[in-house]
C-alpha positions as CSV (number, residue, x, y, z in Angstrom):
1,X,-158.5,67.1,104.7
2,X,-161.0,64.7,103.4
3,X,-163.3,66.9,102.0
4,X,-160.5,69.5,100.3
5,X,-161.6,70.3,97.3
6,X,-158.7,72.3,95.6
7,X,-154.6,71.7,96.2
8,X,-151.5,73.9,95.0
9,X,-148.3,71.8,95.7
10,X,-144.8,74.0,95.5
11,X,-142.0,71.4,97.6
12,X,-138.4,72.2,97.0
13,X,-138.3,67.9,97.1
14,X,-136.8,65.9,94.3
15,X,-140.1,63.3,94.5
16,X,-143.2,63.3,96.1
17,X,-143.1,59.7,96.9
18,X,-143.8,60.5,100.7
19,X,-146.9,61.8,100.3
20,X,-148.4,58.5,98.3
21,X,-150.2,57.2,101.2
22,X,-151.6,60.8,101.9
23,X,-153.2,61.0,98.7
24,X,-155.7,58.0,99.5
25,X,-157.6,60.9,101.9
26,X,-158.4,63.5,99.5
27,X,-161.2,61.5,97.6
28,X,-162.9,64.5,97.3
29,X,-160.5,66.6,95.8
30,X,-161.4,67.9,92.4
31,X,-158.5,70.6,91.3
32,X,-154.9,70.0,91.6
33,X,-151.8,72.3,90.8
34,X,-148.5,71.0,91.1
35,X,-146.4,74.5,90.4
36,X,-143.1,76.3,91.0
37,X,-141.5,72.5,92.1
38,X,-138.1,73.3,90.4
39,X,-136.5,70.0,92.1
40,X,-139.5,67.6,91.6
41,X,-138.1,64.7,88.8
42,X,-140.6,62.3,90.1
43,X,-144.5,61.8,90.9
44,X,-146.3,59.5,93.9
45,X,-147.9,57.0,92.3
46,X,-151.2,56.0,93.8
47,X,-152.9,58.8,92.4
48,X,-155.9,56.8,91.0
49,X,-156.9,57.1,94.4
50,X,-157.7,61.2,93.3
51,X,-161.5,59.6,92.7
52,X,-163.3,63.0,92.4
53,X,-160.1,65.0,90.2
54,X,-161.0,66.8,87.1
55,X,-158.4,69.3,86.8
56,X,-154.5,68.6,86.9
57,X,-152.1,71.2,86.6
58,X,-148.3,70.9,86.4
59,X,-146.2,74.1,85.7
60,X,-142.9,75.6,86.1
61,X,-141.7,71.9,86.9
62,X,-138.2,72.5,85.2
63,X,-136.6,69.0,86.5
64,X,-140.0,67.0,85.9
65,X,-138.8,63.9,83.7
66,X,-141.4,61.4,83.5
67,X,-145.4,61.7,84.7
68,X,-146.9,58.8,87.2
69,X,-148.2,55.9,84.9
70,X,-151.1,56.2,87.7
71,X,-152.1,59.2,86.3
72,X,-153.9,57.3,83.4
73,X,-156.5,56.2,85.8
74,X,-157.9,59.4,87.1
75,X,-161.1,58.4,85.5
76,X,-162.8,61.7,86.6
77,X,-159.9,63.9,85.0
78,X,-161.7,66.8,82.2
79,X,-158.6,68.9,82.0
80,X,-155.0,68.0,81.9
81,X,-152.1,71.4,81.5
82,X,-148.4,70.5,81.9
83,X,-146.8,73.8,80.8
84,X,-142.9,74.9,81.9
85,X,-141.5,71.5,82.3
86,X,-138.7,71.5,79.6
87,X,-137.1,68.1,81.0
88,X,-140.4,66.2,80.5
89,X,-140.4,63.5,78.0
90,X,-142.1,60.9,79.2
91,X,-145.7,61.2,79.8
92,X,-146.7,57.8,81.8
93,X,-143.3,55.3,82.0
94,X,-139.8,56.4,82.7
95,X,-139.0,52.7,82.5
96,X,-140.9,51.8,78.7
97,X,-142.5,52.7,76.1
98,X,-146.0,54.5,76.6
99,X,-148.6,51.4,76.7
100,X,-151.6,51.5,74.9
101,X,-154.3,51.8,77.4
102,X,-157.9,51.6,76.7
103,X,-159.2,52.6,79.9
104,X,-157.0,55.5,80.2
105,X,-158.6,59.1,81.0
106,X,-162.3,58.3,80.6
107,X,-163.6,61.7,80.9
108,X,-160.8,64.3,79.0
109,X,-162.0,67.2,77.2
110,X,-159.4,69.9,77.1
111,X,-155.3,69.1,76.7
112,X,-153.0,71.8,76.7
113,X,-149.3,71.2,76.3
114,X,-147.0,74.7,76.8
115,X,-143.1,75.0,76.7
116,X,-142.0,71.4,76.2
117,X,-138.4,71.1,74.4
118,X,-139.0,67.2,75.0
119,X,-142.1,66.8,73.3
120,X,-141.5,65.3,70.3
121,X,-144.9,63.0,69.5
122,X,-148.6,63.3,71.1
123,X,-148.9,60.6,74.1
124,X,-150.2,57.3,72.4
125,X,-152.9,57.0,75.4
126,X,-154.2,60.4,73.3
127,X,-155.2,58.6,70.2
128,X,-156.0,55.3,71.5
129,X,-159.4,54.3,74.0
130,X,-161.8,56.3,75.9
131,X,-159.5,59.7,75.0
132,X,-160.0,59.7,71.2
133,X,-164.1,59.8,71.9
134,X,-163.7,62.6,75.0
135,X,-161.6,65.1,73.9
136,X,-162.5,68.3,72.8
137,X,-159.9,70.7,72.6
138,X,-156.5,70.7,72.4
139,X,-153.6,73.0,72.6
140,X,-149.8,73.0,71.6
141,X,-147.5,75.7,72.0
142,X,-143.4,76.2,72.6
143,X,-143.0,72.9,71.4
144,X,-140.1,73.0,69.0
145,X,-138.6,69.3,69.0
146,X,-143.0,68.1,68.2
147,X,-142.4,68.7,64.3
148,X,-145.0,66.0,62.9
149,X,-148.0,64.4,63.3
150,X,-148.2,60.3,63.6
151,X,-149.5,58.9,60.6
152,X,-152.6,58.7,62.0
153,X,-152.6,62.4,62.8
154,X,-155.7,63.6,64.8
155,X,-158.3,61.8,62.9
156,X,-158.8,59.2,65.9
157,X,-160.5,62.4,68.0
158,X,-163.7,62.3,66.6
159,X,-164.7,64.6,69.0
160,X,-162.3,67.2,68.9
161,X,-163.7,70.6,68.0
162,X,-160.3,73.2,68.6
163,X,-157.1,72.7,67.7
164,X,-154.6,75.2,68.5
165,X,-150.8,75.1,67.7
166,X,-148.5,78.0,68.5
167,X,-144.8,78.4,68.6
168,X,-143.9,75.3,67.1
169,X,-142.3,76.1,63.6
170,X,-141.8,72.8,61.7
171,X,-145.4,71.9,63.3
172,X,-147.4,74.9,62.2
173,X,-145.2,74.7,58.5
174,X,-146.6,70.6,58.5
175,X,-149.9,71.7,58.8
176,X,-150.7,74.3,57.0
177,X,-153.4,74.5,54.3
178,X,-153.3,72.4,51.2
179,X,-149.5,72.6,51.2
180,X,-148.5,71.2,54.3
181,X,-148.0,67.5,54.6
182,X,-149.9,66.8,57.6
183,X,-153.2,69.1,57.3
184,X,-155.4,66.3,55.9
185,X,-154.8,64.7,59.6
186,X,-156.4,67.9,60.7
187,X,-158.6,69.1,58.4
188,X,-161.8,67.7,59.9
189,X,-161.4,69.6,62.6
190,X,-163.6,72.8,62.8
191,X,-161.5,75.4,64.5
192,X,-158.0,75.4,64.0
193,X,-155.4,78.2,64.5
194,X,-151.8,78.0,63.5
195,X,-149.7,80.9,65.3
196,X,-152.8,82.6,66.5
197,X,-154.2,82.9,63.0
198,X,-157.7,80.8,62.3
199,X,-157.7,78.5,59.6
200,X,-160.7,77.5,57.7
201,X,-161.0,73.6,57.5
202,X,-162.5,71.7,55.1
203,X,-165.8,71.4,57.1
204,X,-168.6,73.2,55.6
């Protein structure tokens, strides 16, 4: 168990509290895929303990309301996909507002966010510490409640090389071209595609 490298969780539970203390033996463990859970509503904390993770999957976690606040310490996490969870609406604390944490996800590079009727705003922890200087690409799609970007838009990831925004109709209209209100927070970005369609940005 200690040296386990890759995990796929299906549990018909409603939490996965019970298996906190289990999680302090897979140090090693670098991919993990929490799927097909259609009870789960909660996360174990204690997952900072997942030293050695870089991916983290969640899909087809239809009662998933709120993600660990734990999470934010997987220092070694490079990819993050939370697809199919359409009750998900709060990405760290079911009890607050997101905090602003600058030692958050030290390592991201690629974000995808699929089917999420509750996602109305990016995660703060996105724009703010080690994140905005990591990440490199970054996909939204079946979104349709995420209809505008903060007023700070994307222009915090000064890494980010791909943006990709699919499905989400008052999104894609924001940021289109010239005329939409929110493409100057995007426009620095060198590959973007609205609805499958690539869009030249203002880079050279």
């Amino acid at each position: 168990m200690i040296n386990l490298r890759t995990l796929f969780v299906t549990t018909k539970q409603r939490d996965l509290s019970k298996k906190e203390k289990r999680s302090e033996r897979l140090n090693s463990l670098q991919q993990l895929a929490i799927s097909d859970c259609l009870n789960l509503e909660f996360l174990f904390n204690g997952m900072e303990s997942l030293i050695a993770l870089r991916m983290l999957v969640f899909h087809n976690c239809p009662s998933l309301i709120y993600l660990s606040p734990s999470i934010k310490f997987l220092t070694a996490l490079e990819v993050l996909l939370i697809g199919d969870c359409e009750k998900l609406y709060q990405f760290m604390d079911r009890e607050g507002e997101e905090q602003e944490d600058t030692q958050s996800f030290e390592s991201l590079r690629i974000l995808r966010f699929s089917n999420l009727p509750g996602l109305k705003a990016l995660p703060r922890w996105l724009l703010h510490g080690p994140t905005s200087n990591t990440l490199q690409q970054s996909y939204i799609s079946d979104c349709p409640n995420f209809r505008a970007l903060s007023e700070t838009g994307l222009q915090k990831l000064t890494h980010l090389q791909r943006l990709e925004i699919k499905d989400c109709p008052e999104l894609t209209e924001r940021c289109k071209p010239e005329t939409g209100e929110d493409w100057q927070k995007i426009a620095h970005i060198p590959e973007i595609y609205l609805d499958s369609q690539k869009i030249s940005s203002s880079i050279p």
